[in-house]
N, C-alpha and C positions, 0 to 999 in steps of 0.2 A: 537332703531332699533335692532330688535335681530337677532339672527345667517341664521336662516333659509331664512330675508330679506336682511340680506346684500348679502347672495348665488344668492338669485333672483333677486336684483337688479346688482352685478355683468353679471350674466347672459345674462339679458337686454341690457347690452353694448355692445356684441357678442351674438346675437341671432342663437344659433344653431337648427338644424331641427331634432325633436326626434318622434318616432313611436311609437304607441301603438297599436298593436297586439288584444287585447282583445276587440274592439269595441262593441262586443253586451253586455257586460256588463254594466250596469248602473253608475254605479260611477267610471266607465273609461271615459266615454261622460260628465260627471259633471266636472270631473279632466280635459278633454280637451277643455272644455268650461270656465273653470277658469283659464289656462294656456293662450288663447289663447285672456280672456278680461287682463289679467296683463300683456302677452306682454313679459314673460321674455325668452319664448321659440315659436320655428313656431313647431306645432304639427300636426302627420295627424294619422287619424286611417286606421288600415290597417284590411280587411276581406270584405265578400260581402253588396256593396252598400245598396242592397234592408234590408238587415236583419238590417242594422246597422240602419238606417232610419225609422222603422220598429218601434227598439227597443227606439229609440229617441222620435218617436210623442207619443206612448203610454205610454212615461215618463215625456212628455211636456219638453224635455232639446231641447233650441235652441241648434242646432251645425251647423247654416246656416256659412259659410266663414271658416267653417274647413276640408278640403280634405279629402277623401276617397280612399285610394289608391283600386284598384279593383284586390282580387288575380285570378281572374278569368279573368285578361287580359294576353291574350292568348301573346303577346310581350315580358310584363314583367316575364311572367311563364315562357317563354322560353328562356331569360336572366338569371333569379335564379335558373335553372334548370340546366342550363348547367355550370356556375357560380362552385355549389354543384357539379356535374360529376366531376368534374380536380379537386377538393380540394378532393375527396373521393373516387375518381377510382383503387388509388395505393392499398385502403382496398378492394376493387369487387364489390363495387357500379357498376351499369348500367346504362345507360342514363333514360332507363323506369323509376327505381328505385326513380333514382333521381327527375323526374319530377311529380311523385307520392310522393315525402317526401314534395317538398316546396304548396304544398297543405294544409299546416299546416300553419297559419300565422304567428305564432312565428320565421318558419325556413325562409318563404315569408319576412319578417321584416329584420331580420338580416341580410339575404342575401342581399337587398339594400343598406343596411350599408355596406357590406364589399365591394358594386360596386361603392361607395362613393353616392349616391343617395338619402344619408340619414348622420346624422352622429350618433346617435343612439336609443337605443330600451330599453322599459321598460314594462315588464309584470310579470303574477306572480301574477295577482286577481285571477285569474278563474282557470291559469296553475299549477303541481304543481313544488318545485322547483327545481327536478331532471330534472323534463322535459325543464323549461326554461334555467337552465344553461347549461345541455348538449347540447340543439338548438345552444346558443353564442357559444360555444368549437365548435360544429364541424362547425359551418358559420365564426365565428369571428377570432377563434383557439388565443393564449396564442401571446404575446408582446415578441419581439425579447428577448431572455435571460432572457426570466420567465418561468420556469416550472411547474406552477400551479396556478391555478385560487386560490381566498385566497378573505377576505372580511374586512371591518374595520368597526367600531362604531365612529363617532365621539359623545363626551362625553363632553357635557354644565352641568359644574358642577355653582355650586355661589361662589367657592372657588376660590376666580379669582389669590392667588396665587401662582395655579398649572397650569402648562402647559400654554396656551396662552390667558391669561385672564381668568382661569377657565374651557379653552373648549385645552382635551387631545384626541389624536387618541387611539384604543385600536385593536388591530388585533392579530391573527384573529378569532374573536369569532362565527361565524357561520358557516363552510365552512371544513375545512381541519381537520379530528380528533385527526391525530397524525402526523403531518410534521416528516421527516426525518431533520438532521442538514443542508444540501444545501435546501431543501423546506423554511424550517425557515427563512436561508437568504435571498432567493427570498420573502417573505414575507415581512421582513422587508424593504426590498427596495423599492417595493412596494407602502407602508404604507410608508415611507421616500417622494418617488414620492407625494403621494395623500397630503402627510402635508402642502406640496410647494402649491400644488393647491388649494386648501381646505384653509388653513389657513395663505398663504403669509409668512410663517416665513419658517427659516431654521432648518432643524427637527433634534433632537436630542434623539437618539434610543436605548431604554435602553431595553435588550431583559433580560428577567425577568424568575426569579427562584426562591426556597426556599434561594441557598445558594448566598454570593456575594465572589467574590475574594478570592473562596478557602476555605472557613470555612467549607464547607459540600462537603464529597466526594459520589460521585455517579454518574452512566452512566449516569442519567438525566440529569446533572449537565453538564457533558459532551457534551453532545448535543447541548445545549445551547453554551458554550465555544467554540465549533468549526463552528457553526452557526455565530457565532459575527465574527471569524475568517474568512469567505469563505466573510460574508457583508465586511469586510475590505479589502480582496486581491481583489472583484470582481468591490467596489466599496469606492475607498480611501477618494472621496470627500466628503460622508456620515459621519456623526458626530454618531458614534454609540460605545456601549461599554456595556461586560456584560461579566460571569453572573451579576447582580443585583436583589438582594431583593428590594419587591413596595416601603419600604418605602426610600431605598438605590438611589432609582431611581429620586422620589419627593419629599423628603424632606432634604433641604440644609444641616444642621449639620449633619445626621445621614450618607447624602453621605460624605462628607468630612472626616467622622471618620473612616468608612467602606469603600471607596473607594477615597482616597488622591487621587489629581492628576487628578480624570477621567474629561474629558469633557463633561460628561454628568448626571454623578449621582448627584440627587441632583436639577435636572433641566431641566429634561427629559419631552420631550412635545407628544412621540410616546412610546406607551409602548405595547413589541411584546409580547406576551402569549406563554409559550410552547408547548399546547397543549388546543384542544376545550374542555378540560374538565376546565383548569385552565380559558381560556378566557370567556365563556359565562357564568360562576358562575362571574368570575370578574366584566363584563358588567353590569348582573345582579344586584348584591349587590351594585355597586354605585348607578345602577341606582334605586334602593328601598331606601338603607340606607341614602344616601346622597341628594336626592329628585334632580338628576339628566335627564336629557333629553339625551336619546338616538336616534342618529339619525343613520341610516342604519339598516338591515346591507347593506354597497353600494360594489359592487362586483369589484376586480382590478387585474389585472393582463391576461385580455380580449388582442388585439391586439385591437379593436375598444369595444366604450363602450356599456356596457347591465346591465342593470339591475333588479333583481330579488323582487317581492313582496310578500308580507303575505297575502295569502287566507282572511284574515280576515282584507286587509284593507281600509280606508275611502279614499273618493277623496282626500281628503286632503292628505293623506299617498301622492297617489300615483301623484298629484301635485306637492308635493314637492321634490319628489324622480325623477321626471320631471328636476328638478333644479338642482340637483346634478350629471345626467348626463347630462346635457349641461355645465356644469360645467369642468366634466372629458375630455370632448370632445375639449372645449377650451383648456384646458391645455395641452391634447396630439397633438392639431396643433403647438402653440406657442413650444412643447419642444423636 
């Protein structure tokens, strides 16, 4: 069984209710038609009936027993509308305003999520990804004591071992270009959070740099150092420690010689990136060099979950990325 079925069969045991926005697209209706014979999630697509039905026979995809939410019910428009007015008035929203924005189905989706009528939303075929995650921010807005939306890669390497069985977190590689040192933390907590859920173990946070323990001085270096710093005073129970060079981080001897003592070097199953230039080269190169499978990027640090897709992906992408927010969603009730 590999990683992406044990997500879905987890799943399956807590079957959460997840929306997808993009109905008239084609390999959104194949993804909720394969979501909804494996049973690992209840999914309903959200936009108008006739279009979505439309786009179904002319595709030949059964979607008979898959709900249609309708934004053009005038009930629910004016639950998400006014929902949006109170999270948005204190900026000069207007009530017109607002009930002309959730005319969007991505804003129409989310908003059901934040009325709990949903638990969450995944788009991002058709959207692009400025537009989908600003929709989450301003419906979902950010999780008590995170200041910034941020993303992770989980990373199924064959090297079973690094990190937990060969499968490491990596954040945050698509999302945030240049974290400040409190971003970073929230970052990593984050990615701490998602390890627990995602991967059942207790996460071990190696925030990662050129230098480890002082050998290289630099504001960069700095950054880092006071980041690990604000993850320890904000959150003690977190196993975290750095700076850390990669290999300082996962490979035992070299943390031990480089970093005696730490808790974590050496053994590190969540590895924070400084910045999106070091993290999506990182992603990238394992996942070329080392013939690793990248899964995400999955979006964290929402108050409820959303997630974001690649213009260019298969149902199958957006299936599985299906699983991973029922995933998030279970974990943020249980915690």
């Amino acid at each position: 069984m590999n990683i992406m079925e044990k997500f879905k069969k987890t799943a399956s045991e807590n079957v959460q209710h997840i929306l997808l926005p993009e109905g008239e697209d084609v390999r959104t209706l194949i993804a909720a038609k394969k979501v909804k014979d494996e049973g690992y999630a209840k999914v309903s697509l959200v936009g108008k009936p006739d279009k979505i039905m439309e786009v179904a026979k002319k595709e030949g995809i059964d979607i008979s027993g898959i709900e249609i939410i309708d934004t053009g019910d005038e009930k629910l428009r004016d639950r998400c509308a006014r929902i949006f007015y109170e999270r948005r008035k204190a900026k000069g929203i207007t009530l017109e305003e607002a009930y002309k924005q959730v005319e969007d189905p991505l804003y129409f989706a989310n908003l059901l999520v934040r009325d709990n009528l949903a638990d969450g939303t995944v788009a991002g075929a058709t959207n692009t990804t400025a537009h989908t995650v600003k929709s989450a921010i301003l419906c979902l807005g950010l999780k008590e004591g995170i200041s910034i939306i941020s993303s992770f890669f989980l990373m199924v390497t064959q090297k079973r071992e690094f990190g937990v069985d060969g499968t490491l977190i990596f954040a945050d590689c698509a999302v945030v270009p240049n974290p400040d040192s409190k971003q970073l933390a929230d970052i990593a907590i984050a990615t701490a959070e998602n390890c627990v859920a995602f991967l059942n173990v207790k996460p071990k946070v190696a925030m990662l740099s050129f230098s480890t323990k002082g050998s290289a001085k630099d504001p960069l270096v700095d950054k880092v150092v006071e980041a690990t710093e604000y993850v320890k005073s904000k959150r003690p129970d977190i196993l975290v420690d750095g700076e850390l060079q990669l290999d300082a981080a996962i490979i035992p001897k070299i943390g031990d010689k480089k970093a005696p003592g730490s808790p974590v070097a050496g053994k590190a199953n969540v590895l924070i990136f400084p910045d999106l230039n070091a993290g999506n080269i990182g992603y990238k190169l394992t996942q070329r060099l080392a013939d690793a499978e990248a899964i995400g990027p999955v979006l964290q640090g929402l108050d409820k979950p959303s997630n974001d897709l690649s213009r260019g992906c298969s149902a199958e992408d957006i299936a599985n990325v299906v699983a991973l927010t029922a995933l998030q969603s279970i974990f943020r009730k249980k915690s």
